[in-house]
C-alpha positions in Angstrom: 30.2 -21.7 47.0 28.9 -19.7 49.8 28.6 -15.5 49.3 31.0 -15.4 52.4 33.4 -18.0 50.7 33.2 -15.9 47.5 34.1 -12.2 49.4 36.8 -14.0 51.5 38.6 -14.6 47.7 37.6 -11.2 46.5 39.5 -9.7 49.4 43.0 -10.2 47.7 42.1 -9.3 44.6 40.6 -5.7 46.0 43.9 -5.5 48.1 46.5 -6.1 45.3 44.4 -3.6 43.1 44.8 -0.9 46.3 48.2 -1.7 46.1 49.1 -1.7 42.3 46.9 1.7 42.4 49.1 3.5 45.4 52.3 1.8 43.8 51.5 4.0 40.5 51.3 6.7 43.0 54.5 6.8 44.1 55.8 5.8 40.7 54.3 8.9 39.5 56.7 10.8 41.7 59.4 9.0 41.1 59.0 10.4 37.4 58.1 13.7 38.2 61.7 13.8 40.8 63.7 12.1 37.7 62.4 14.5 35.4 63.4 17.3 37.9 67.1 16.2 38.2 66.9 15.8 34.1 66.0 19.4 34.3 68.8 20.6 36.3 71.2 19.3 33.9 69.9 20.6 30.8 69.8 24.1 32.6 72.9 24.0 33.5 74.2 22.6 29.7 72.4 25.2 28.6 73.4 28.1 30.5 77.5 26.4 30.2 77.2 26.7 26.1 75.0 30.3 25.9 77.7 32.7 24.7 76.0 35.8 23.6 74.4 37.0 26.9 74.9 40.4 26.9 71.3 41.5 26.9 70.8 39.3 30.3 72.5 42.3 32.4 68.9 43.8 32.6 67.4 40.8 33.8 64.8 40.7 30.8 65.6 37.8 28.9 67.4 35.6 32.0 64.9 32.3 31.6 64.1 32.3 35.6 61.0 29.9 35.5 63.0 27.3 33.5 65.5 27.5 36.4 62.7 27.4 39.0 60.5 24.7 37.4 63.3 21.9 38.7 62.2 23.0 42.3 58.7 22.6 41.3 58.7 19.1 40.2 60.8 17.8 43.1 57.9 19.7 45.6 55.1 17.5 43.3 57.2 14.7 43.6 57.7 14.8 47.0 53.7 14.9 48.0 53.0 11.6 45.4 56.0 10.2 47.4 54.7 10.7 50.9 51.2 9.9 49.6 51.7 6.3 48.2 53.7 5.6 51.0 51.6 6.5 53.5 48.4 5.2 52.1 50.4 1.3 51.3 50.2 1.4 55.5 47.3 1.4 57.9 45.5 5.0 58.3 43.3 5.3 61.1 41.6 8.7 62.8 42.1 9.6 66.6 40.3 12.3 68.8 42.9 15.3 69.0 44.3 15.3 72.9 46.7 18.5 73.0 50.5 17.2 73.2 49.5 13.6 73.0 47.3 13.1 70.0 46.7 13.6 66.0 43.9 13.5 63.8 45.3 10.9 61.5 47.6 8.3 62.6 49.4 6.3 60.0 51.8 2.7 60.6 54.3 1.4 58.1 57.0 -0.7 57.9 60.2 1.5 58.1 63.7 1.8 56.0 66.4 -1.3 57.3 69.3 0.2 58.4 71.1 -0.5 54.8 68.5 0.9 52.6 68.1 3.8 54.8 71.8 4.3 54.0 71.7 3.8 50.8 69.1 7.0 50.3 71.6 8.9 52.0 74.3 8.0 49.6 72.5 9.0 47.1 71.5 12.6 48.4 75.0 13.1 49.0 76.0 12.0 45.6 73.8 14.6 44.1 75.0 17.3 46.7 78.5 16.0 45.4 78.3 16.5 41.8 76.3 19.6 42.2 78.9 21.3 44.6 82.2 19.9 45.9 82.7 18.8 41.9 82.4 22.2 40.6 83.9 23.9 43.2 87.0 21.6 42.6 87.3 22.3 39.0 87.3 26.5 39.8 89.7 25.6 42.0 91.6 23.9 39.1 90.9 26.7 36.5 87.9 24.9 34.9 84.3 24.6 34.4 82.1 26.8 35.7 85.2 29.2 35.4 85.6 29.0 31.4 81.8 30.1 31.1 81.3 33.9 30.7 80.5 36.3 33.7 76.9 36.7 33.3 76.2 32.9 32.7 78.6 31.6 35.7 76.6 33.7 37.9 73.1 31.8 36.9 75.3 28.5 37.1 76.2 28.9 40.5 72.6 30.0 41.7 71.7 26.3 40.1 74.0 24.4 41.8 73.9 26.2 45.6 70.2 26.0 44.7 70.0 22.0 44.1 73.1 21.4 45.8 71.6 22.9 49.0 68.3 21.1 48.6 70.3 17.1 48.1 72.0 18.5 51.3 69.0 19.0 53.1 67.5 15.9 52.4 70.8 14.1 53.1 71.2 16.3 56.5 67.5 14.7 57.3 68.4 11.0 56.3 71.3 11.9 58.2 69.4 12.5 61.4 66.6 10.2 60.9 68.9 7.5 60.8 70.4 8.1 64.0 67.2 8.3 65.8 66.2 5.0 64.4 69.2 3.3 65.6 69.4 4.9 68.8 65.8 3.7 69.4 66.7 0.2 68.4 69.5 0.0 70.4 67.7 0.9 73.5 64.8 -1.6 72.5 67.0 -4.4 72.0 69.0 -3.9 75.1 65.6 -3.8 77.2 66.3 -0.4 78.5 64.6 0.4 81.4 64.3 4.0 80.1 61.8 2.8 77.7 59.5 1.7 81.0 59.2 5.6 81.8 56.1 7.1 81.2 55.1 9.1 77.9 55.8 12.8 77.8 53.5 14.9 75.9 56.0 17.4 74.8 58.5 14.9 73.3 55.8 13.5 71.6 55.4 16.9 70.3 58.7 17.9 69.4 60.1 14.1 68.0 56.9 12.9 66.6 53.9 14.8 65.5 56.3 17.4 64.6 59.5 16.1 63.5 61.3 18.9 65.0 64.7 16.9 65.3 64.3 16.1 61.2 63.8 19.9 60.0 66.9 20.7 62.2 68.0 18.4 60.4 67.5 19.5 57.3 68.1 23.1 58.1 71.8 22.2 59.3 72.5 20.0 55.8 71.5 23.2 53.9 73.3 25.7 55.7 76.4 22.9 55.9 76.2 22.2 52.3 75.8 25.3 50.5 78.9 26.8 52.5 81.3 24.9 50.5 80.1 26.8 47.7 82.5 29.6 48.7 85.6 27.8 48.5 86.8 29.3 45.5 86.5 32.6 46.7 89.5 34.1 48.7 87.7 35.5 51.9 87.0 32.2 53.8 84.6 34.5 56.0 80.9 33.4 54.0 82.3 29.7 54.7 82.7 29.8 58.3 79.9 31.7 58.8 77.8 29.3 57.0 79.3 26.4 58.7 78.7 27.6 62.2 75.4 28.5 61.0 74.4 24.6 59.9 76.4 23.1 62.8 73.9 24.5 65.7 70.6 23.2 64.1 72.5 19.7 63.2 73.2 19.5 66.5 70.5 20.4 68.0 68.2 17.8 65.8 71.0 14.7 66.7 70.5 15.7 70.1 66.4 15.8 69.8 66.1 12.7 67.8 67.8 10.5 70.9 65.3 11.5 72.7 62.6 10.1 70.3 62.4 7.2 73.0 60.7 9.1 75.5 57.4 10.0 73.1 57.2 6.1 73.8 55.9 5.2 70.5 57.4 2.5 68.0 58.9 3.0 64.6 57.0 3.6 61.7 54.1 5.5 62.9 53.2 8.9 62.1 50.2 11.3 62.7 49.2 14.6 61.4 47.8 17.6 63.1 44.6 18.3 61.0 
């Protein structure tokens, strides 16, 4: 067998072990986000069955790292996340160019349609149970009603917490998928738009920057954590709030159908140092 016979077999090998390798990667932060949502539900067991709290008025003996560590674990899992799936595609290094250029360029395959709605049925059904559920049962007279004054408070910072954070990531699925079909759409219908030449700044905005997808996100937070003041009587926080959420939603809908004019394809992204 020939030495160039014997690395063409190697080859395979070396690239499954990449794989395997940036697979545990991302299956580290899979954990780490599972362990996370674990954690918000034994806080909030816990702080729905501690009775005696009257030495937590002076905010000595309120656990506030156990309630932070949640957020913690969700920012860890998050970099893993991106990580692994960035490194599974092709990574390759450009010469910065102002509006229309990164230091590191990465392509992957992107979300179908389906499974890219399916992730955001699954934000919302954390940003359901976390919210809209418990705000129901005050409504009704129940849970997180029942639990004492002290502890309800604490409760509710949990749940607008987390709640706000699956409504932010839902508010960006939310937008990213409408700029991924809007692109399609125009791609498969031959647009003649797409024959226009690049633009630096949308680059900038819908690309390198994802301006469109941290409106995005903004808007979900804001949208989200304002039904959080549906049991109380003044309706004024939840308007507020609303309005508040509605302008950057907007605004990122509006960015993201312009994606089409950075004239680049699906899938890639790049990095500004």
């Amino acid at each position: 067998m020939s030495q160039s016979t014997a690395q063409r077999k190697r080859k395979p090998s070396g690239g499954r072990k990449k794989k395997r390798a940036l697979g545990t990667v991302t299956g580290i932060g899979v954990v780490l986000a599972l362990l996370g949502v674990a954690l918000v539900a034994v806080n909030l067991f816990f702080l729905s069955h501690a009775y005696d709290l009257s030495s937590w008025e002076d905010d000595v003996t309120v656990p506030g790292g156990l309630f932070a560590l949640p957020g913690g674990l969700f920012l860890v899992a998050m970099c893993f996340i991106f990580t692994g799936r960035v490194l599974r595609g092709h990574v390759s290094t450009t010469t910065p160019k102002g509006l229309e250029g990164g230091t590191v360029v990465s392509s992957n395959t992107y979300l179908s349609p389906r499974a890219h709605l399916a992730w955001l049925g699954v934000a919302l059904a954390f940003w359901i149970v976390l919210i809209p559920v418990p705000v129901l049962l005050s409504l009704g007279g129940g849970w997180p009603q029942t639990v004492s004054d002290a502890a309800r408070g604490q409760i509710w910072v949990n749940l607008v917490l987390y709640g706000g954070l699956a409504a932010a990531i839902a508010g960006v699925l939310f937008v990213s998928h409408l700029k991924k079909q809007h692109y399609l759409a125009l791609s498969a219908a031959d647009n003649l738009r797409l024959d226009e030449p690049q633009r630096g700044i949308w680059r900038w905005l819908t690309f390198r920057w994802r301006f469109d997808l941290w409106l995005g996100a903004f808007g979900g937070a804001f949208i989200g954590v304002s039904f959080a003041f549906l049991p109380y009587v003044n309706p004024a926080a939840l308007v507020i709030l609303l309005a508040i959420g509605a302008v950057p939603m907007v605004l990122g809908v509006l960015l993201a159908r312009q994606y089409w004019r950075a004239k680049l394809p699906l899938g890639l992204a790049e990095s500004f140092a």
